[in-house]
N, C-alpha and C positions, 0 to 999 in steps of 0.2 A: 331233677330234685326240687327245684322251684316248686313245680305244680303238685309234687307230692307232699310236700310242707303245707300246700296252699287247702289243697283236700281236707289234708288234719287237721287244720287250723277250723276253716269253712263244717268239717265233721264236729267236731269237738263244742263250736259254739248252735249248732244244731242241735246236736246231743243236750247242752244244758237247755234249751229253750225247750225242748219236747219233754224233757222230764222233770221241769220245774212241778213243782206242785198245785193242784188246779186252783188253789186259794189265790194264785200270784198274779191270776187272771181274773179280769171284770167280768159282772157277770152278765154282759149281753154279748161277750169275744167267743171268737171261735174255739179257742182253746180250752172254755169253759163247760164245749157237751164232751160228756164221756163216748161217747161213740167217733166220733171223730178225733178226738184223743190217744183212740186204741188206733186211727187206722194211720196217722202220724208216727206212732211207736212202731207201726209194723213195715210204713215203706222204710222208717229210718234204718233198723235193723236190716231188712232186704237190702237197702245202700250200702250199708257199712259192709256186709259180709262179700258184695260186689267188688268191692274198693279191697277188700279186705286181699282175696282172690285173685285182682289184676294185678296186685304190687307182690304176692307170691309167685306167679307162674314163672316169670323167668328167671326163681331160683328151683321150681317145680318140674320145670318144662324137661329138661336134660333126662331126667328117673322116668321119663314115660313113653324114652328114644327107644 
């Protein structure tokens, strides 16, 4: 339960940094091309839906004996 807390926590402060808005970034940061913007938004969401999936399965796993 620790490390699932720690995930959320660790997710959650991810999630605000990737989707601040690109004004909140200077503008020679990486965070400031929109290309590399989108491809930060796409592993995050691939993460999350990961995480999302792992902490399901063993209330999942039984329905698929």
């Amino acid at each position: 339960p620790v490390f699932i807390g720690i995930a959320l926590v660790a997710l959650g402060w991810a999630g605000w940094r990737i989707h601040r808005p690109a004004a909140a970034c200077k503008p020679g940061d990486v965070c400031a091309v929109p290309r590399i913007r989108r491809g930060f938004r796409i592993a995050f969401w691939a993460v999350t839906a990961f995480l999302i999936a792992m902490l399901a399965f063993p209330y999942l796993a039984p329905q698929f004996l």
